[in-house]
C-alpha positions as CSV (number, residue, x, y, z in Angstrom):
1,X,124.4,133.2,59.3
2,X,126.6,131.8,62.0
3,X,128.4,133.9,65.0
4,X,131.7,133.7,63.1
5,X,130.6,134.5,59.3
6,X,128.4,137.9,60.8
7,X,132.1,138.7,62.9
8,X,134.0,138.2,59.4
9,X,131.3,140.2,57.5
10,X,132.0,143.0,60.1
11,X,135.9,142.8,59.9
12,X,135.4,142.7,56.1
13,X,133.3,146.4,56.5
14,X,135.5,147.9,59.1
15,X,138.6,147.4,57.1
16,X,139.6,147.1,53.3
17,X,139.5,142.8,52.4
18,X,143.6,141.8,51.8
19,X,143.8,138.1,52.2
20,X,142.5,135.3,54.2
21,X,145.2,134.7,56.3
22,X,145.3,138.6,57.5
23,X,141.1,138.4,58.6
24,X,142.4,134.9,60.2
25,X,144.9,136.4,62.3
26,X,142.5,139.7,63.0
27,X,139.4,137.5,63.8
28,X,141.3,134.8,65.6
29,X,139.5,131.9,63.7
30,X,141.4,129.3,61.8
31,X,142.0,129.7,58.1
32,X,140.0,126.4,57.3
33,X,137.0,128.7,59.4
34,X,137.8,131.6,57.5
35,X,137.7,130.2,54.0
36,X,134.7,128.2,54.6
37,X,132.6,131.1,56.3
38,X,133.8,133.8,53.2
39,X,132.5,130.5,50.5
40,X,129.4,130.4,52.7
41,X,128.7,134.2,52.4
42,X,129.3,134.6,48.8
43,X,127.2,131.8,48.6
44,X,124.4,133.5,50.7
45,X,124.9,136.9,48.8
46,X,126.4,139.0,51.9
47,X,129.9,139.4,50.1
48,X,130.8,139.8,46.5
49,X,133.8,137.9,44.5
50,X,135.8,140.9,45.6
51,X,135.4,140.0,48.8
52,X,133.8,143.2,49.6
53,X,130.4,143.7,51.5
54,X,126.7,144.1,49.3
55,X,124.4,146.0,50.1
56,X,122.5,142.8,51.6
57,X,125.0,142.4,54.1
58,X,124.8,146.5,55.0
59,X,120.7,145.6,55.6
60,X,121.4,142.8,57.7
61,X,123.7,144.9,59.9
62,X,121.6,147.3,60.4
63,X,118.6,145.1,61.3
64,X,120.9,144.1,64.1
65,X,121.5,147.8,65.4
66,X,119.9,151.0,66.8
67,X,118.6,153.8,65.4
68,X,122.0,155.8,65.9
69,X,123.9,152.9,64.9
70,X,121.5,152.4,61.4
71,X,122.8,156.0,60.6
72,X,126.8,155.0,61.2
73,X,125.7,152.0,59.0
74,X,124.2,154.1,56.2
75,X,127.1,156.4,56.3
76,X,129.7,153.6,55.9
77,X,127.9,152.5,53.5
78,X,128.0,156.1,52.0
79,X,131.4,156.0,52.0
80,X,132.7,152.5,51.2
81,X,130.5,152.9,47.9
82,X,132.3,155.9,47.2
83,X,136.2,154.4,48.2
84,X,135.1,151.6,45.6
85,X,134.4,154.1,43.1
86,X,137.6,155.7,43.5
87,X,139.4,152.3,43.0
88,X,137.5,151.6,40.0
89,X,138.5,154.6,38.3
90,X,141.9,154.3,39.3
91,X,142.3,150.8,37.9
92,X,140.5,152.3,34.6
93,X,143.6,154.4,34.4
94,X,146.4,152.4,35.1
């Protein structure tokens, strides 16, 4: 993984995915860079077709990190599993 495709994975767990363009702007990379580094981590299993973050891409972050950063990790973890949960049912009902 590339210094560009671990900052996209980031902006991808910090914030809910919307489009290419919008992490382009945010991240300051091209769109071609973009679209190529989001192909490259699907590919590699760090992101799902949803564009949202696995649970591979949580261990590899917190590989990375200290021990009081591991425990932000697992908690954003926590949490983002829940919010997708919550959007899931939602969907169901509409």
């Amino acid at each position: 993984m590339n210094v560009q495709e671990y900052n996209l994975m980031n902006c991808i767990m910090d914030q809910t995915y919307v489009n290419q363009r919008i992490l382009s702007e945010i991240t300051g990379y091209s769109l071609g860079k973009v679209n190529s580094s989001l192909k490259k981590l699907t590919e590699l299993g760090y992101i799902d077709e949803k564009m949202q973050c696995t649970s591979k891409a949580y261990e590899e972050l917190k590989e990375k990190m200290s021990n009081g950063q591991r425990m932000m990790a697992d908690d954003l973890f926590d949490r983002n599993r829940s919010y997708k949960k919550i959007l899931d049912i939602i969907k169901e009902g509409v």
